[in-house]
N, C-alpha and C positions, 0 to 999 in steps of 0.2 A: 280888629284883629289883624296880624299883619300876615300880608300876602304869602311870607314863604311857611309859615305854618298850616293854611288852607291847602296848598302844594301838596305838602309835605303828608297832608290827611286823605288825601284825593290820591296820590301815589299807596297810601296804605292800602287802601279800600280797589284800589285796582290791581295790586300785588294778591289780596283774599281771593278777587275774583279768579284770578289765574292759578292760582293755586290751589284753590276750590276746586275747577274744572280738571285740574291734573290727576286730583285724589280723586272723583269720580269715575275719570275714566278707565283708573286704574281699577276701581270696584268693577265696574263693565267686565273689563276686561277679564279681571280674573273670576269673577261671576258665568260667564259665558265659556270660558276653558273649562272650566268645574262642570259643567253642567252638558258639553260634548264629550266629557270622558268617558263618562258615568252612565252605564243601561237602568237604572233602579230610580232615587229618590234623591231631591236635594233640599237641605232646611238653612234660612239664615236665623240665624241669632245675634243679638244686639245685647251684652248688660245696659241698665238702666243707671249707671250711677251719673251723680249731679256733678263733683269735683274732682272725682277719681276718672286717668285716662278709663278709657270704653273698651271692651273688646268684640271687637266681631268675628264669627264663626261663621265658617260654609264649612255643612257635610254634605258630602253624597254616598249615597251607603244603593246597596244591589237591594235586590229587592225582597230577599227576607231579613235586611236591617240592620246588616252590617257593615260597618264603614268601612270604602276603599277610598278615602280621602278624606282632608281635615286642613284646613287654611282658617289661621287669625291673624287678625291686626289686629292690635294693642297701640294705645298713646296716644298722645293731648297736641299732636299735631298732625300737618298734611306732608309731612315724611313719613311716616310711619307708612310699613307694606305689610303686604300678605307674606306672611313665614308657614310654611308647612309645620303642621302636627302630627307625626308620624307616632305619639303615643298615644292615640283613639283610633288610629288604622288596627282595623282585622279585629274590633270590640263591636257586640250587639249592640245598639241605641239603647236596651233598655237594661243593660248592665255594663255599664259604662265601669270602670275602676280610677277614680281618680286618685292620683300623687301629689304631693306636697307641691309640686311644679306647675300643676295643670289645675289645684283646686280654683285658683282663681277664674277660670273659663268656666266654670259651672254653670253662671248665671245665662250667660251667651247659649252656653250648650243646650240646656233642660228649653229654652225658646229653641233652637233648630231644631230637636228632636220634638216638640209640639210640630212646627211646620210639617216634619218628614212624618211623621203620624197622621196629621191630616191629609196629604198626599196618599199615603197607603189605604186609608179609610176611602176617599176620590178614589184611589185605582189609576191614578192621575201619572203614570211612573214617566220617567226622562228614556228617549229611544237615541240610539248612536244611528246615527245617519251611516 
């Protein structure tokens, strides 16, 4: 094999690593502001698709279940950020209204709202310092 191809492999796999750890800490990040806002409840959710980008949901809703925040990423790379949701702000967790725009977060959504329901069942709620 010639040496500038190994290079050239070795450079990929250490550009993943860094950019791995970038989109991480961005999750951190925005995980831990979400969760010092919020006096009630917080659920992530993940869709499960195989080929299709992923999306992920942070709610934190007060504490009888209604959401005062909503952040997703969406897409098949490690640019991809958290974009606020501000069409599930001020909706019940358990009568959610979805639109043409937002049907696609469902699968994400219905897992946070498992989370934030087992948090409520715990008693488990998020306190603002």
């Amino acid at each position: 094999m010639d040496w500038r191809l190994i290079v050239f492999i070795l450079f990929l796999m250490i550009l993943q690593i860094i950019t791995t750890t970038f989109h991480w800490k961005h999750y951190q990040k925005t995980l831990k502001e979400m969760s010092q806002k919020s006096n009630g409840f917080l659920g992530v959710g993940m869709s499960k698709k195989k080929f299709l980008p992923r999306k992920i949901i942070i709610i934190t809703t007060n504490r009888d279940g209604v959401i005062n925040a909503c952040k997703s990423l969406a897409g098949m790379t490690v640019f991809s950020m958290f974009k606020k949701q501000p069409d599930f702000i001020g909706q019940h967790i358990h009568q959610i209204a979805y639109t043409k725009k937002t049907e696609n977060y469902k699968a994400a959504i219905n897992i946070a709202i498992e989370r934030i329901n087992d948090e409520m069942q715990k008693g488990t709620a998020l306190e603002i310092a």
